[in-house]
C-alpha positions in Angstrom: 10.2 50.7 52.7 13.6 52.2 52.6 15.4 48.8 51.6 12.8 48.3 49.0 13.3 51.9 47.3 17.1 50.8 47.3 17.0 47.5 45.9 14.8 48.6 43.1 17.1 51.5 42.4 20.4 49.5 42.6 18.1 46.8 39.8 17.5 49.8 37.5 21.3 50.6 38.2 22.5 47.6 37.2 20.5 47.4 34.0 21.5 50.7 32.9 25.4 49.8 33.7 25.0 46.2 31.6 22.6 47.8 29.2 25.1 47.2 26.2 25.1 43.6 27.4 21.7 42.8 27.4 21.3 44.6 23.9 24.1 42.2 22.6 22.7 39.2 23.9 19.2 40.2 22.6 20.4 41.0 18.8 22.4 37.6 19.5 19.3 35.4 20.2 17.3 37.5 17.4 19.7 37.4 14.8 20.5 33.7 15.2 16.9 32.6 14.9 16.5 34.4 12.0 19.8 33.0 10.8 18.2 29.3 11.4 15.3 29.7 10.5 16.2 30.9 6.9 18.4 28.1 6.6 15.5 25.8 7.1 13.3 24.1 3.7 9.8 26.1 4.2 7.1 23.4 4.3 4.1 24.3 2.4 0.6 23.0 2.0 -2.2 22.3 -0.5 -5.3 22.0 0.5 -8.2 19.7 -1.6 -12.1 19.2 -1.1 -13.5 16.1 -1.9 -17.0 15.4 -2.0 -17.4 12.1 -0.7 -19.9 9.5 -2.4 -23.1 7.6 -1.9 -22.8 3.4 -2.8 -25.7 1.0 -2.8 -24.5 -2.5 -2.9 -27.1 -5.5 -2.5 -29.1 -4.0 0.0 -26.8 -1.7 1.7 -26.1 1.4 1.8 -22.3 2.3 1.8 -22.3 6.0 2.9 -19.0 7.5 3.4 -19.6 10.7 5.0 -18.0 11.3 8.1 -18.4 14.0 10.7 -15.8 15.5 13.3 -19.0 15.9 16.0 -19.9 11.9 15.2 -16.8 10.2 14.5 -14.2 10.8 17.2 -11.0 9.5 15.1 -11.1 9.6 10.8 -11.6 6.1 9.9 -8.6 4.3 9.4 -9.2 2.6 6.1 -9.7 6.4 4.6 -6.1 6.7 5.8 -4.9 3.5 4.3 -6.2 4.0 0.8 -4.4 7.6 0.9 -1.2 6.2 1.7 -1.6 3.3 -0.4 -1.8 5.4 -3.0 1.3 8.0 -2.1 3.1 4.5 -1.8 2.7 3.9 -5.9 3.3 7.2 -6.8 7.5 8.0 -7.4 9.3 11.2 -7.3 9.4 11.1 -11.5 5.6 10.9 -11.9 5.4 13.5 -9.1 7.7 16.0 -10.4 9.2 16.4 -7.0 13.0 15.8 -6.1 13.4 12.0 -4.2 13.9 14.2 -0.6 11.0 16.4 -1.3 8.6 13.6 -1.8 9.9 10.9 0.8 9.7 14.4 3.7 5.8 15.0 2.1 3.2 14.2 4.8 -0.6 14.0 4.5 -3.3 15.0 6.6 -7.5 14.3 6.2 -10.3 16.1 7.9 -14.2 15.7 7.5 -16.9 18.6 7.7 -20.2 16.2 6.7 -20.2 14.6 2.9 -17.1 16.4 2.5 -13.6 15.5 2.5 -10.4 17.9 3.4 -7.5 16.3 2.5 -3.8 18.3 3.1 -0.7 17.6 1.7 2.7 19.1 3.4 5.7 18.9 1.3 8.7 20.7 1.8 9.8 23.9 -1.0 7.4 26.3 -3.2 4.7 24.7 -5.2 5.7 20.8 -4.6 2.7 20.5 -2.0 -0.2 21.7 -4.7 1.6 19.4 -7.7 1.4 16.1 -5.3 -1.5 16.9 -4.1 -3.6 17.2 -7.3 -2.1 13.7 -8.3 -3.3 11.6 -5.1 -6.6 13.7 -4.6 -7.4 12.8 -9.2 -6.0 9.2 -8.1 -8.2 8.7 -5.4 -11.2 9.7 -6.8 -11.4 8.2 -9.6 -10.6 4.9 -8.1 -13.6 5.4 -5.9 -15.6 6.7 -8.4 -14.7 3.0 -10.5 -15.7 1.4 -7.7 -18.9 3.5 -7.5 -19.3 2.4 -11.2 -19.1 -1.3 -10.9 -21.6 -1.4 -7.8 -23.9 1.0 -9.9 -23.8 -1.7 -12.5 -24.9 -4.3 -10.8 -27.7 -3.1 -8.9 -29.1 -1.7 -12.5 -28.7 -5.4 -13.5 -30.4 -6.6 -10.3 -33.2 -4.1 -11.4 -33.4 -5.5 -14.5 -33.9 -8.9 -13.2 -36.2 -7.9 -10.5 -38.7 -6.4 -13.2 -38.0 -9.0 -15.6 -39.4 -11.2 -12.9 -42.4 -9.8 -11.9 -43.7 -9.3 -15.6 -43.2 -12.8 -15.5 -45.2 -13.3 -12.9 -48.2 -11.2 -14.3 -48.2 -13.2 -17.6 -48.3 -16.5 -15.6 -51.1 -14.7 -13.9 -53.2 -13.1 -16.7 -52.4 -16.8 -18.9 -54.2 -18.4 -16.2 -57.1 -16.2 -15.7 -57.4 -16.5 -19.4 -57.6 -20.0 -19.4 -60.3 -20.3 -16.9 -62.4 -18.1 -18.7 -62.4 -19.3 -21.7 -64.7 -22.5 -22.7 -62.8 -25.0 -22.1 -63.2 -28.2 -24.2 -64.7 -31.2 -23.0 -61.3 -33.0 -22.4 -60.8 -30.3 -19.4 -64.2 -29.7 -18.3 -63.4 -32.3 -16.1 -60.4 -30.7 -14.6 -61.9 -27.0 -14.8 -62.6 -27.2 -10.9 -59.1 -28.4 -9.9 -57.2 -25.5 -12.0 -59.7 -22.9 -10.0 -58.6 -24.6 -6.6 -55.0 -24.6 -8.0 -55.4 -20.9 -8.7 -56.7 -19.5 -5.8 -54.6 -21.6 -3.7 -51.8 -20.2 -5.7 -52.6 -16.7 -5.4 -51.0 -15.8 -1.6 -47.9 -16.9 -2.5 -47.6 -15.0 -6.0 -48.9 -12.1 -3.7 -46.4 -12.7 -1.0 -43.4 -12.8 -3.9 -44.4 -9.9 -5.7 -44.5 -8.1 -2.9 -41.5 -8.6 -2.0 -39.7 -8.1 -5.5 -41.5 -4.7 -5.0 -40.1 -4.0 -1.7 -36.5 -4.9 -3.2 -37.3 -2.9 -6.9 -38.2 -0.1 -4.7 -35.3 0.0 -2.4 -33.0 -0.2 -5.2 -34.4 2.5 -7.4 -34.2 4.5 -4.1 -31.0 3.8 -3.4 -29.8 4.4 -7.2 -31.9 7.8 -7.4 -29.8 8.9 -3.9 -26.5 7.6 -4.8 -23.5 9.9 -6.0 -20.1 9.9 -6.9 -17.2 11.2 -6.2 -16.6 14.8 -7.2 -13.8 17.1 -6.7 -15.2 20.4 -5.4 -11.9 22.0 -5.3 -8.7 21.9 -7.0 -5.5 21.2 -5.3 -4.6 24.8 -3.9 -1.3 25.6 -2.7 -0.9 28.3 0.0 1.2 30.8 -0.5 2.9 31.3 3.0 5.2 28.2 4.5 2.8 26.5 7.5 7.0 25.8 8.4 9.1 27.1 9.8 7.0 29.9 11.8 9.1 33.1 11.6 7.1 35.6 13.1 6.1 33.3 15.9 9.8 31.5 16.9 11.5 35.5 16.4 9.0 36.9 19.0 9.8 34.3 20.8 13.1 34.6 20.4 13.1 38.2 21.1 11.5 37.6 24.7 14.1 34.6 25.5 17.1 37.0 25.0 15.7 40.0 26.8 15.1 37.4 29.8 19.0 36.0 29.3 20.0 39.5 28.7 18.6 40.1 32.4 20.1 37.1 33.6 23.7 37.7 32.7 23.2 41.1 33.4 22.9 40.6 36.9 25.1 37.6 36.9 28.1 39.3 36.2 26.9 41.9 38.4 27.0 39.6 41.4 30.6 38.0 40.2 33.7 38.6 42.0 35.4 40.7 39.5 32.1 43.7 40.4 32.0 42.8 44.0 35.9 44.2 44.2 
């Protein structure tokens, strides 16, 4: 117990004699981050929402929502169509200086039907400028997209009812026809066209039912379907993500208390303190 009471006053001994040391080497370690890190670009970011879309195309429903609980990795071709589109954009459109653009980076996240997309770009309101321009870019190629396939289901529609009226007239023409007194050239034949008819009618059922099915499923899918909407503006914010000051200076701070210690007691234990 006595040994232990000395060793742990000799410890506090040394520390008090080398005190100036580990001060130095503590304001060393804390100063030079601070120096570094202020010689470092900030990175900031700009953060847009996207409201993702609903398309209908021929009998299928292309949904793009996405959720982090369902989908364990972001589709890949949401990726790809981002960084197609940062690939076409240049540093004069952008506004940004040539390093500035080729060191911005892109991020995408999904909470349900709607789309986060981040855009990291090194120095003080580049991120939100860049931002804005792939975010507009992307959505409204989507939303031409959406457009086109909109188009031609309300085409398909049009056919589809175009179609069945045609249907009903052939219908109604015939029922017309067999009521009617027919003249003595088709009396004859009046007994055929009745066969003919009601022979007819389970397939002009069986048709029309299913140009209903299809008229139905495409009004559905038209009444359901939306576009692409921007719910939020490219927003910049306003602290760097990088470098992390506060973070790497605590950091910092600990790291050259702890080397203080160290060479505190290092030179301690050299030959020069021994003699």
């Amino acid at each position: 117990m006595e040994d232990f009471n000395l060793n742990t006053i000799n410890y506090f001994r040394i520390l008090r004699k080398r005190k100036w040391l580990i001060i130095l080497t503590f304001l060393v370690c804390l100063v030079g981050t601070f120096v570094m890190l202020n010689m470092q670009t900030p990175i900031y970011e700009a953060a847009v929402k996207i409201r993702m879309g609903k398309i209908y195309d021929m009998g299928k429903i292309y949904n793009e929502e996405y959720s982090l609980k369902e989908e364990k990795q972001i589709p890949s071709e949401i990726k790809e169509e981002f960084a197609e589109i940062l690939s076409r954009i240049n540093s004069e459109e952008s506004g940004l200086s040539s390093k500035a653009f080729q060191e911005s980076t892109f991020n995408i996240n999904f909470l349900g039907p709607v789309l986060y997309f981040y855009l990291q770009s090194p120095g003080k309101g580049n991120a939100e400028k860049l931002a804005k321009i792939v975010s507009d870019k992307y959505v409204d190629k989507k939303n031409q997209l959406y457009t086109y396939k909109k188009d031609i289901l309300e085409r398909k529609l049009s056919t589809i009812n175009r179609e069945i009226q045609g249907i009903r007239d052939n219908i109604e023409t015939i029922k017309g026809f067999l009521e009617e007194s027919p003249s003595e050239a088709l009396q004859d034949r009046r007994d055929e066209y009745i066969v003919f008819f009601i022979g007819s009618l389970p397939e002009y059922t069986e048709l029309m039912g299913e140009l209903y099915d299809e008229k139905y499923r495409i009004e559905d899918s038209l009444y359901s379907a939306n576009s692409f909407e921007i719910l939020n503006s490219a927003l910049e914010n306003p602290n760097p993500i990088l470098p992390k000051i506060r973070l790497n200076l605590i950091i910092s701070s600990i790291m050259g208390l702890l080397l203080g210690i160290f060479l505190a007691f290092f030179v301690e234990s050299g030959p020069s303190s021994q003699r």
